[in-house]
N, C-alpha and C positions, 0 to 999 in steps of 0.2 A: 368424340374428337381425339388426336391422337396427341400425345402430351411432347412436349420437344422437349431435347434432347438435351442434354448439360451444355451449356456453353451455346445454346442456338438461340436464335431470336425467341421476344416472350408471343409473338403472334404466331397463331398455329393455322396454316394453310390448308383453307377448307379442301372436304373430299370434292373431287370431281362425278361427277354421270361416270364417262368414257373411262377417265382415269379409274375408277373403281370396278369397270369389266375387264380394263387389261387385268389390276392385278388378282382378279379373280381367275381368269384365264388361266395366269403364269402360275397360280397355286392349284388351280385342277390338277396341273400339268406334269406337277413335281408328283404325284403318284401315279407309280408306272400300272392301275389298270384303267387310266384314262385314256379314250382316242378320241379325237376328233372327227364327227364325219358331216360332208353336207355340200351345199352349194358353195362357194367363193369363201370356203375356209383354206384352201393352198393355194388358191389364184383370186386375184381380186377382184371386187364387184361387188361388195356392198360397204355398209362402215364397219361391221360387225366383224370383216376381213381383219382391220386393223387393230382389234382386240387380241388377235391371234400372233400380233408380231414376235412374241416372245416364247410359245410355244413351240417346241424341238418340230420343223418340218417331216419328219419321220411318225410323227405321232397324229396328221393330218391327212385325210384323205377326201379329196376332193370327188364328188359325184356328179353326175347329169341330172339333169331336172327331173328327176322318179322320184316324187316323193313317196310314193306309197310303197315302193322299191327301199327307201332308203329308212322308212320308220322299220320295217321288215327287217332289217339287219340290224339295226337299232336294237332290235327284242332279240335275234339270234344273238347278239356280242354279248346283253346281258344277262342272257342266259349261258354263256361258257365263265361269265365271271368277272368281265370287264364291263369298265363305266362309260358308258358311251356317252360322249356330250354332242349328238345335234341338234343340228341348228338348223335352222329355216328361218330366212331371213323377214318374213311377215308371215304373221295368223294365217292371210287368204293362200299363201303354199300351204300350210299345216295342216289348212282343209282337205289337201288331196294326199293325205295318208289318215286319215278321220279314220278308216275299217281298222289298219294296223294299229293304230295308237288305242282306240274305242274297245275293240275284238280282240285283242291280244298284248297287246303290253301290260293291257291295264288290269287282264284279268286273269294272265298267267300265274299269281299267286294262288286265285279265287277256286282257279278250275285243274292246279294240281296239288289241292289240298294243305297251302303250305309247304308243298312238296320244291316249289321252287323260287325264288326270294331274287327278283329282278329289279337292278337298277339301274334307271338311265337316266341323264340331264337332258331334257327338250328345251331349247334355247331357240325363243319367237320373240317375235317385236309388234310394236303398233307400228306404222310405218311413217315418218315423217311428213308435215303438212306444209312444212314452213323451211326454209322461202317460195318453195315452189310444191303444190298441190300435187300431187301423183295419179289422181283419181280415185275414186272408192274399192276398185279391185286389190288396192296397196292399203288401205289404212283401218281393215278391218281389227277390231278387239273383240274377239270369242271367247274371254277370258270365263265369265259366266256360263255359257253354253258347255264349255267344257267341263266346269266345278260339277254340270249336275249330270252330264254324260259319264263321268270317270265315277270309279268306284275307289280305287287305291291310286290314281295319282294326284300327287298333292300340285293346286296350280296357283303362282306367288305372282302379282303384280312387283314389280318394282321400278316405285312413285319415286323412291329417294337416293341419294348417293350413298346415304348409312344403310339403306335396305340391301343394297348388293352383295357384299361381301359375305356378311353371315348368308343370307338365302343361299347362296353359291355353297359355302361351308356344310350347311345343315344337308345339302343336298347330296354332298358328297360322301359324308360321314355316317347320316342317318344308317341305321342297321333293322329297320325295320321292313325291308322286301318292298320298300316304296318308290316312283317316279317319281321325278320333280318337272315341270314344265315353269320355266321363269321367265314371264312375260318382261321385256323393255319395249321403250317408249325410244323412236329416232327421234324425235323433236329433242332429247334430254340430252345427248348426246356432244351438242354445241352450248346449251340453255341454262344447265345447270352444275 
């Protein structure tokens, strides 16, 4: 918890869910080899939109529904040098760039020897159940399926508000040629 400040109240105002993706967001952000890219990151449409308030629009790039289009340049960005953060707004999108993220993100370290040290933030969610159901094409968690499909990308549930920030950090920082995929929960979003 974060300690207050001289002079501020002795109660210390817990972290939020949401409030702890914005300010992970707005700290991707401040290093210029982050881009944004994905579905309703520059226009709106999901809640994960609103994470992005504080990110420079300029560093945002909005796509059409390809996802397997959009993991694709996901692995080209990371491989010129920059950190790409997308997003897909639930697992069941993420499923349809499975070949680029499985065949190639994950194994362009593996199969040039070392030779090229890729990193991207894949930002998925479980999809909210609560108030209202979505259906099961929205609320899938392939968090597992993944762990044992990937070979070098590390995949982080994040159950808690203290889980964010550093996940976010370590993801952006690590220097070891590795993806990160950081699962959120929409239900945590309002709940927590």
């Amino acid at each position: 918890m974060p300690v207050p400040a001289c002079g501020s109240s002795s109660k210390v105002r817990a972290m939020k869910y949401f409030d702890e993706l914005k300010r992970s967001m707005t700290f991707l952000a401040q290093d210029p080899r982050t881009i944004f890219i994905g579905q309703a990151v520059a226009a709106a449409g999901t809640a994960m939109t609103n994470t992005l308030k504080d990110v420079p629009r300029d560093r945002l790039i909005e796509l059409p529904v390809a996802e397997e289009m959009q993991m694709g340049m996901t692995t080209g960005m990371a491989l010129t040098g920059l950190v790409p953060v997308s997003i897909f707004p639930r697992w069941n999108f993420l499923l349809c760039a499975i070949n680029q993220l499985v065949n190639h993100l994950d194994k362009v370290q593996v199969m040039s020897n070392n030779g090229y040290k890729t990193k991207a933030i894949i930002r998925t969610g479980i999809g909210s159940q609560r108030p209202l159901h979505p259906q099961h094409q929205h609320v899938g968690d392939y968090t597992e399926a993944l762990r044992a499909m990937c070979s070098t990308i590390e995949v982080i549930r994040l159950e808690e508000p203290s889980d964010i920030f550093p996940a976010y950090e370590r993801a952006l920082l690590r220097d070891d040629g590795r993806s990160t995929i950081l699962v959120e929960y929409g239900d945590y979003y309002g709940e927590k």
